[in-house]
N, C-alpha and C positions, 0 to 999 in steps of 0.2 A: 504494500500500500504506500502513496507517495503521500510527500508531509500535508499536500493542499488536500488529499480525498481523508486522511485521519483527520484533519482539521475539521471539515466538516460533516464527517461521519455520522458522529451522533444525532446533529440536527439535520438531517437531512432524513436517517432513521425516524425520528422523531414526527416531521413531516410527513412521510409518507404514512406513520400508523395514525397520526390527527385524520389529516385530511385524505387518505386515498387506501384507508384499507381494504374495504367492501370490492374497490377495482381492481387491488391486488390479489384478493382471495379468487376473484374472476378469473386472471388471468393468468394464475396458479391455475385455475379449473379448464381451462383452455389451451395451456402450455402444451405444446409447442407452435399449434396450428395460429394461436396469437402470442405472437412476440414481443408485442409493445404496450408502452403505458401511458397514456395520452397526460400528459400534467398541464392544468392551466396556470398560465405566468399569472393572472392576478390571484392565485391561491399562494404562491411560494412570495409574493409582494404582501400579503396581510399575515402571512407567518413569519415571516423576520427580512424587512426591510434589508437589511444588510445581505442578506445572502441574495435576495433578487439582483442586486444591484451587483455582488461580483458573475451572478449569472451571465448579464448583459457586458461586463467586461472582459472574463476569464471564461469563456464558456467551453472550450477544449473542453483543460479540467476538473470543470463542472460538471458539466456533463459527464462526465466519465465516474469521475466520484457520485453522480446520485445515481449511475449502472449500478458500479461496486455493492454500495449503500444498499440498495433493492434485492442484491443476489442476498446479502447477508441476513438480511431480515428472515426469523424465523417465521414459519407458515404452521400451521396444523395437517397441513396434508404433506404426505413425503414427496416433495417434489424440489428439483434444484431450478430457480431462474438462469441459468450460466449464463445465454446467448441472450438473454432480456435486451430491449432499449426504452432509453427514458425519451417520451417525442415530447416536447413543449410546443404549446401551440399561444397563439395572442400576442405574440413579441408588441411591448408598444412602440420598439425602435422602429419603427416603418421606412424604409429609403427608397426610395424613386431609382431605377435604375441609372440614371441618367445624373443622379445626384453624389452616385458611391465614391468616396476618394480614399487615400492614405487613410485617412484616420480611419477609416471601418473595419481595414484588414485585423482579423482576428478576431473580432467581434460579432456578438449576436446581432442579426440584422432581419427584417422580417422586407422581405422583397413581395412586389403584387403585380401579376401580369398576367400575360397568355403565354401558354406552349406553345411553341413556334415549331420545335421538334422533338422527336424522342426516338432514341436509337431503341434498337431491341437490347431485352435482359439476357444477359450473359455472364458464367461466373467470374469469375475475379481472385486471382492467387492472392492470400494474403500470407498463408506462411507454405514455404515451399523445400520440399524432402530432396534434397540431392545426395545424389549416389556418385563415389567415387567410382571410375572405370576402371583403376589400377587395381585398390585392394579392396571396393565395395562397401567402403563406409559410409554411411547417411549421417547427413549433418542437416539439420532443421535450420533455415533461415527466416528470420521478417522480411517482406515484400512488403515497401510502400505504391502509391497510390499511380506513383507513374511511372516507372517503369521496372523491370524484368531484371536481378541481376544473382549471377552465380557467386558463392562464397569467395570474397576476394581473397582472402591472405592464402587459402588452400586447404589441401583436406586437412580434418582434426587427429587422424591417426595418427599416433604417434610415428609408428612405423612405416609411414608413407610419406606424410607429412608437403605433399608436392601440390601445385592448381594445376586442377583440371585433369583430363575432361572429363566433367560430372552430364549424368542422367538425370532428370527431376522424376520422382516416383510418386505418380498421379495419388495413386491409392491413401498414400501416408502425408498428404500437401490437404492442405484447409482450404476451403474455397469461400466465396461469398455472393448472391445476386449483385448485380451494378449495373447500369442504367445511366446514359447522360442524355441529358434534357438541356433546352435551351429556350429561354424564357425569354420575353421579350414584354417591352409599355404595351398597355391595350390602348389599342385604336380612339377608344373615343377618350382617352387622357392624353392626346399629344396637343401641342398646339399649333397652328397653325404652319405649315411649312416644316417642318421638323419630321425626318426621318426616326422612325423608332428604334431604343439601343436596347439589343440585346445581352443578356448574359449566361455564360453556362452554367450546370449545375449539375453536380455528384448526387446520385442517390443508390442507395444499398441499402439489401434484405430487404425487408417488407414495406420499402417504401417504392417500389421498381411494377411496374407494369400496371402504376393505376391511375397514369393521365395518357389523355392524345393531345395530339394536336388541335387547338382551337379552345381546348380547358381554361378557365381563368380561372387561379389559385394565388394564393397566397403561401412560399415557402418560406420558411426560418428557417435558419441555419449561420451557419459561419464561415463569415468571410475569407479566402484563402486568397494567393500570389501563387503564381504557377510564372517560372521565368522562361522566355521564349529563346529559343534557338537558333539562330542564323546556318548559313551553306556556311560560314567561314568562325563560327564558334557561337559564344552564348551572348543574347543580349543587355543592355542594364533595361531595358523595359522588360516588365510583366505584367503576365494577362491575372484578371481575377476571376475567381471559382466560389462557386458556393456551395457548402458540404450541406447537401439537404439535414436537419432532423427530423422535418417533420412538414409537410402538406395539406393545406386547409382548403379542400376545393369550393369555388363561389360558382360554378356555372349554374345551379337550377334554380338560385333564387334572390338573383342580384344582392346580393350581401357585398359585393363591393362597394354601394353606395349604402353608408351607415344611415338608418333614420331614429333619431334619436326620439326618448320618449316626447320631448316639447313638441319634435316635428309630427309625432304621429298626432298628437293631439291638435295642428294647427289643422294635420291633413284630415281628419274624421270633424272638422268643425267648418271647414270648405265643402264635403262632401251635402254634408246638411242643409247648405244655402239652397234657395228655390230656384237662383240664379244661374248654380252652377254650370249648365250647358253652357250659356252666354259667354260666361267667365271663363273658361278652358277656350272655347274656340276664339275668344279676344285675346287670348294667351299665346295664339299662335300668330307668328311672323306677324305683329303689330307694326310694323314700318310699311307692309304691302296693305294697300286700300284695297278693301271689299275682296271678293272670293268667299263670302263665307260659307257659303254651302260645300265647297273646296274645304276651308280650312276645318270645317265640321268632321268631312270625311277623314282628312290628316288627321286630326285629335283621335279620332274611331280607330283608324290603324293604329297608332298609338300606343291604346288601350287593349285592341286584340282582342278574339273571342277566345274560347274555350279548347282547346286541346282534346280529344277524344279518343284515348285507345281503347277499342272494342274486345271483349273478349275472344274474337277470333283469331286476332295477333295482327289485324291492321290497325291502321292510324288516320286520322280526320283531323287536317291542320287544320289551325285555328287565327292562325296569321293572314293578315287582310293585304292583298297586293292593291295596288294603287297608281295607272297611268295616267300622267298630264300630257295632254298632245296641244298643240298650238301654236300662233305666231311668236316669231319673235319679238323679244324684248318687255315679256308679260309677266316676270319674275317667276317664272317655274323653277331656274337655278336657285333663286332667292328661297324659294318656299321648301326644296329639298334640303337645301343646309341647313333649316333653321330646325325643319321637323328631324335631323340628325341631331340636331344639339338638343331638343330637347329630348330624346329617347333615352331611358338608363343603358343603353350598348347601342353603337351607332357607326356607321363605315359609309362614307361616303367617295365615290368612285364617277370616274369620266367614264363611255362607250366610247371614247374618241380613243382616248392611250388605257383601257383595259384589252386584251385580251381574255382569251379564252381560261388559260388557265392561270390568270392574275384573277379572274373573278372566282375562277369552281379549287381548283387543285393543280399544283406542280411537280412532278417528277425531277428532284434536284441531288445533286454527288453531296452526300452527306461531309461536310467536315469537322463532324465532333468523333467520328468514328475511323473508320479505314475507308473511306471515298466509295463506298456501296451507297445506291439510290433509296431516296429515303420521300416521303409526299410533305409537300411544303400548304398548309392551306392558306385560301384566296380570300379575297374581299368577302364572298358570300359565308365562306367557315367562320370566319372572324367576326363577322357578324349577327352569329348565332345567337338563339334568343333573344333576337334587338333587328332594327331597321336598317339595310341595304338599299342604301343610295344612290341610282344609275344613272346621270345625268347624260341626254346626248348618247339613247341607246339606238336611233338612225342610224350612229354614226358606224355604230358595229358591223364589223364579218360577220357573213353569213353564218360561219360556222362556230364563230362565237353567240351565236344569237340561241343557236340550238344547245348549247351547253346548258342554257339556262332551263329546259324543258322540266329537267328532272326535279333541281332547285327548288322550281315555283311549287310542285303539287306534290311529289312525294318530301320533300323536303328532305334530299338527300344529295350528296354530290360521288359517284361512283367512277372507280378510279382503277383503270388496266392499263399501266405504262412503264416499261421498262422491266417489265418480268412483275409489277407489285399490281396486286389486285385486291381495292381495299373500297370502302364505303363509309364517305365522314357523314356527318350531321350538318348542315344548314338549315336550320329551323329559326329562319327570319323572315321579315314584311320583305316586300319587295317595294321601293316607291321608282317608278322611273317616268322619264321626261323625255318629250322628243319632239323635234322640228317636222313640219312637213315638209315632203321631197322636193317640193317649189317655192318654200320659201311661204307663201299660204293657205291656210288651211282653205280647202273648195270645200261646202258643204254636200254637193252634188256628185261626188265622188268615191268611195268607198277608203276607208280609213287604211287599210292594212296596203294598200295600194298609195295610197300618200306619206308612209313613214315607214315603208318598204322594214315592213317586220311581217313574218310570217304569221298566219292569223292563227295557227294553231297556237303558237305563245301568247298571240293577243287576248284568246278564249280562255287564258289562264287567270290573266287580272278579273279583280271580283267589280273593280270600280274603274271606268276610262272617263274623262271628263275633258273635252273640248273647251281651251281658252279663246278666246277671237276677238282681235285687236279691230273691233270699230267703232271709226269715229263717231262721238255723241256728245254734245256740245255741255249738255249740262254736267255729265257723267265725267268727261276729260276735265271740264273746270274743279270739280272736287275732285278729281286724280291727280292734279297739276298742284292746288293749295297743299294736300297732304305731301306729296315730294319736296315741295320746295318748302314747310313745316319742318323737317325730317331734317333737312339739310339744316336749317336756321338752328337748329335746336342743338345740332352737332358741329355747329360752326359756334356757337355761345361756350359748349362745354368744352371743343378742342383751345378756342381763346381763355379759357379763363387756366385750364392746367396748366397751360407752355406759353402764355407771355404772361410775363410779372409785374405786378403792378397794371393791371386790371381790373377794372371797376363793376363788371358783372358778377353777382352776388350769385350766392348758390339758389336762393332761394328762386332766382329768378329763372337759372338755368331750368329745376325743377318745374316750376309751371311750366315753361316752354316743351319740357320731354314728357308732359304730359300724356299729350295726343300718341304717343308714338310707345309708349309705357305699356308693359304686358301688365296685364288682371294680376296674372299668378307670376312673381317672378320664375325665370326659367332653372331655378334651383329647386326651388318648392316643387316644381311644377315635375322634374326627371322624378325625385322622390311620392310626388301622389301617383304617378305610371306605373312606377316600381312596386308601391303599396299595391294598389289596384290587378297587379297582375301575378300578385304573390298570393296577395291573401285573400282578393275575390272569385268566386266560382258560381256566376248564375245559372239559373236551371228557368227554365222557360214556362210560363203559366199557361194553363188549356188555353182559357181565349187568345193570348196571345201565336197559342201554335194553331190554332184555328182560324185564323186571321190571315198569318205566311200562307197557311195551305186554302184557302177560299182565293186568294189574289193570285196566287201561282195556278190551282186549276181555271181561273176565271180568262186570265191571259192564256190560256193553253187551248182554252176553247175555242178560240179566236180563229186557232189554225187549223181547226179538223174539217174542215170542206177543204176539198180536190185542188181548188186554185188558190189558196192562201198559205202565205209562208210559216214557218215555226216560229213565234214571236219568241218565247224564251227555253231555255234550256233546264235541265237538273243544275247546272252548274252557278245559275243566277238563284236557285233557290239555297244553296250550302250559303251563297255570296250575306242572302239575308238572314240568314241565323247567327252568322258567324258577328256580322255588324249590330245585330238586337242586342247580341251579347256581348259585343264591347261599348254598346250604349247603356247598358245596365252596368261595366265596369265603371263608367263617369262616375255617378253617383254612389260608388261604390255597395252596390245592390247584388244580392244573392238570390235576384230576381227580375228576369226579363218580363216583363208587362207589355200594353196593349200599348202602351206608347212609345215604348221602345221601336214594336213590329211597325208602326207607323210612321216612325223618326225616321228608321231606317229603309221603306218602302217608298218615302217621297226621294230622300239621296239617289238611290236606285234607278227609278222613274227618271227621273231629270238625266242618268247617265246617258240611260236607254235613250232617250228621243233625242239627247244628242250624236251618238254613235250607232245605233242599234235601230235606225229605220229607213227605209227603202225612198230614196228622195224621190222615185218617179208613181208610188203608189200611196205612201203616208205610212204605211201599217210596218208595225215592229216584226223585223227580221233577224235572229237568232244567228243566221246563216252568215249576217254581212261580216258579225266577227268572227266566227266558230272557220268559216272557208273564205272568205270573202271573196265570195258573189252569193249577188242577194238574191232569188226567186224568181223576182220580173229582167234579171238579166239572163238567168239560166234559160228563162223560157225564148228570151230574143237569140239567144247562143245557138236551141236546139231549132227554132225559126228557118234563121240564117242558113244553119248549115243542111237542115233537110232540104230548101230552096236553091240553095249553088250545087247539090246534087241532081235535082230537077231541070235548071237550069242545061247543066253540061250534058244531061241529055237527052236536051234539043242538037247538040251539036255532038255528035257522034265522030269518035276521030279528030275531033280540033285538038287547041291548046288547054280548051279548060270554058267556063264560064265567062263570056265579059263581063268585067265590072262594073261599068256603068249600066250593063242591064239588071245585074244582081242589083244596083242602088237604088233605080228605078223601080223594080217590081217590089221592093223593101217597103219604101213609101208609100207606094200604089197600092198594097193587099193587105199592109202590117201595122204603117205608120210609123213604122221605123226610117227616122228622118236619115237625112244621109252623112251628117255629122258622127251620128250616133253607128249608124252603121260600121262607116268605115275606121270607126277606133274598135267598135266590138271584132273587126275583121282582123284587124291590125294584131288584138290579143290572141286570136287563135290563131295565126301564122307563127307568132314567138311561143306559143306552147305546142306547134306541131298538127295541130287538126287541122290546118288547109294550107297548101302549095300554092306560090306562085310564080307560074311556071315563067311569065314573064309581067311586066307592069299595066299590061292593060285585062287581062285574066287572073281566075282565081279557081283551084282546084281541091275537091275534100277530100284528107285523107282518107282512104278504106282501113 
């Protein structure tokens, strides 16, 4: 025993039989399959101030003396702790990654971030049996943490007495689980511009094989120097490590963001107000004027419905997707980053410079290991259980476009590259934004055709919502006052911090950032999200499910004769349960009501008739997002093309049908003008159903 672990021996004895006997008799009862003893740092702070405190200085021999300590402690049952470990969890030294310097080395330090990687668990020599080759002697050595070395001075035989060359004899050598991991800032704590620093991290035995990639944890542990080595010898820089103790994982219940008891109380005293809807959606990006049936639906995403794993072993996400399509310069960038900043986990990402597997998963050469491929996760991993930000998803590859298929509805990202065949969790909103392909949106056009997204992915968003930049005289004047409000108010308070001797008072600033002021500040506001999505679970009242299901069969009836299109799908009915039940999370209700089903069926309504109806008939078309092409074009498609069959044979042996008679006879028997005609021709010549064999004919394919 060394003089620090007799030092503290007794009190730490002591310690453990006050405070942790009951866990110890556990884990006696459990030995060997549980190896650890979870101790909380503010139990060893209200038993002797002093010893917490050499905890956080000295924590090697600390730690090691409260192992020692633990094996010593008699038990009632005949059992030896030998391989025990003491984990401490709650370190209040908390360090930012990005914050760690000299003074930390050797100290307890409690880091908080995301797995970025994790090598596989493999054992680890720590004391290793070599065999002389001469005369067969085994000599036991200690193996530290980084590398391999045979007994220097040589064997111990007297009668040999010579180095080398020694066998290591597996059988009679200690091993140990190990594991490195590399942790890295979580996304939504970085600031602006700032690449995230990661750092690596040692873990062994029972601490090895229970994060992935994309986890946000909290580890403790202690700080270490690891000194780097050059081609031409060793460096004066080194890298830092951190010796895992112990692992506190925050992914299922935003416990990264502390809500303290004041806050919970502010947030159950918010909830109460009558006001509340108002107040949340005026919470949202208050510098953008008006939207608010927009910003109603953001708040909804927000808040999230209900999660549903079914007894059969599938899964019903609960995560509300959300497309703004429209002109330029209508703040849809604005309204994405602000509903990122408010979300408790938040990643916000360009379609311009995303790629494919910058958003899903990467196949990358591991360098915490031996250069084997290891899966890096993407924007959508990282932002798991929280909101995924696409701005400018137009701009994407095709074949990045399809990556996201899986994402949006199983809420998984699956992964075959490079020999690794793996399946992470993305279980995030989706919010994305996009220009139309000319610059404006045409209402008379078919959506999936104007922001050249395939409409299978379209048919995935639960909410599309058309912006459109037109002039209106009264409308632009209060758009213009609020802008240039916004501005004055931020021109008062940049003058008053940074030139000196300034005669604009605070007070004044304040009234002026009135208008432009959230309800709920945006700190309150991440923590009522987080509350809401932790601790509320509504469940749906009959009338209210009677209500969804009388408006979903009522619109479905619409389309059961021979000539009318499918107004809505199965998929717009998940869309309104899932929103009732993040409109019951607002209020923080363990109960979706009749006004819920209603709040949420007017959002809907307004989607539909702006995306979701056939401009040349009125009536809601399913089809226009689900394929896009709507009904009354399909019909003019199968028109056209049984007519240019007709036509060509009248003319037996020509080139094909003339054109200008196909346009003619269109107009004349169908009404299809010849605008219309010759773009619907146009699309089936680029997808292959008619040839043209030269510019004045036209031919269908068989």
């Amino acid at each position: 025993m060394t003089e620090t672990e007799s030092k503290w021996d007794e009190r730490l004895k002591r310690f453990f039989k006050d405070y942790y006997w009951n866990e110890i008799l556990q884990l006696a009862n459990e030995y060997p399959d549980q190896r650890s003893l979870g101790v909380d740092f503010t139990d060893i702070e209200k038993f002797d101030r002093e010893l917490s405190k050499e905890f956080l200085e000295h924590p090697g021999e600390l730690i090691q003396a409260a192992e020692a300590a633990l094996k010593e402690i008699d038990l009632p049952v005949e059992k030896s702790l030998e391989y025990a470990h003491v984990r401490i969890i709650k370190i209040p030294n908390r360090v930012s990654i990005r914050e760690l310097r000299s003074k930390h080395l050797s100290k307890f330090v409690a880091i908080e971030g995301m797995i970025r990687k994790a090598t596989e668990v493999r054992p680890r020599i720590t004391k290793a049996a070599f065999q002389c080759l001469r005369c067969g002697h085994v000599t036991i050595a200690e193996q530290n943490s980084f590398k391999f070395e045979e007994p220097f001075a040589g064997c111990e035989e007297e009668t040999c007495g010579k180095k080398g060359p020694f066998k290591v004899i597996i059988e009679d050598s200690t091993f140990i689980d190990a594991q490195k991991l590399q942790i890295q800032e979580s996304p939504e704590n970085l600031k602006g511009g700032s690449q995230p620093q990661s750092l690596e991290v040692d873990s062994e035995d029972d601490l090895t094989g229970n994060v992935t990639p994309g986890d946000r944890v909290i580890i403790n542990g202690i700080l270490r120097s690891r000194q780097r080595t050059l081609k031409d010898g060793k460096s004066t820089f080194y890298d830092l490590v951190l010796e895992a103790n112990s692992i506190e994982q925050l992914d299922k219940d935003y416990d990264e963001l502390e809500i303290t008891a004041e806050d919970e109380e502010q947030i159950l005293e918010l909830s109460r107000d009558p006001e509340i809807y108002k107040k949340i959606v005026g919470s949202v990006a208050p510098s953008i004027y008006g939207y608010e049936e927009i910003k109603e639906a953001l708040a909804l995403q927000l808040f999230s419905g209900v999660v549903k794993n079914l007894p059969d072993g599938s899964r019903i996400r609960g995560d509300i997707h959300v497309m703004l399509v429209g002109d330029p310069g209508i703040a849809k960038s604005q309204l994405l980053r602000y509903v990122v900043k408010l979300s408790p986990r938040g990643v916000f990402t360009s379609g311009r410079s995303a790629s494919a597997s910058g958003l899903t998963a990467a196949a990358v050469k591991d360098d915490l290991n031996d250069g084997r491929w290891t899966i890096e996760g993407g924007a959508l991993v990282m932002a798991d259980m929280g909101i995924a930000a696409v701005d400018e998803m137009d701009k994407m590859k095709t074949e990045d476009k399809s990556a996201l298929h899986e994402a949006m509805e199983q809420q998984t990202i699956s992964i075959a590259k490079a020999g690794i065949i793996a399946t992470l969790k993305s279980r995030c909103a989706l919010l994305g934004a996009a220009n139309p392909k000319y610059g404006r949106f045409d209402r008379y056009e078919g959506l999936a055709e104007q922001i050249s997204m395939p409409p299978a992915l379209l048919s995935r968003f639960d909410l599309i919502f058309v912006l459109l930049d037109t002039p209106d005289h009264s409308l632009d004047t209060r758009i213009a006052n609020h802008i240039l409000q916004s501005h004055y108010a931020g021109e008062l308070f940049e003058q008053r911090e940074k030139l000196p001797g300034s005669h604009i008072t605070e007070d004044f600033v304040d009234a002026e950032m009135e208008v432009i002021e959230p309800v709920i500040q945006p700190e309150i506001m991440r923590k009522y999200v987080a509350y809401a999505r932790k601790n509320v679970f509504p469940v749906m009242e009959e009338d209210a499910r009677v209500y969804l299901i009388n408006f979903y069969t009522d619109l479905r009836k619409t389309g059961e004769s021979k000539n009318t299109p499918v107004p809505v799908t199965a998929r717009q009915l998940e869309a309104l349960v899932r929103l009732s039940e993040a409109s019951a999370r607002v209020r923080l209700s363990n109960t979706v009501t009749l006004e819920d089903a209603k709040r949420t069926i007017r959002i809907t309504m307004n989607c539909l008739k702006n995306v979701g109806v056939d401009p040349e008939t009125g009536a809601l078309d399913a089809d226009i997002i689900a394929s896009g092409t709507s009904m009354s074009q399909r019909n003019k498609i199968k028109i056209l093309k049984d007519m240019i069959k007709k036509v060509c044979e009248r003319y037996p042996g020509k080139e094909g049908a003339p054109l200008e008679e196909v346009y003619a006879e269109a107009e004349r028997e169908h009404g299809i003008d010849r605008t219309h005609a010759e773009d619907i021709i146009k699309k089936m010549v680029a997808k292959g159903d008619l040839f043209k064999p030269n510019l004045e004919h036209i031919k269908a394919v068989k």
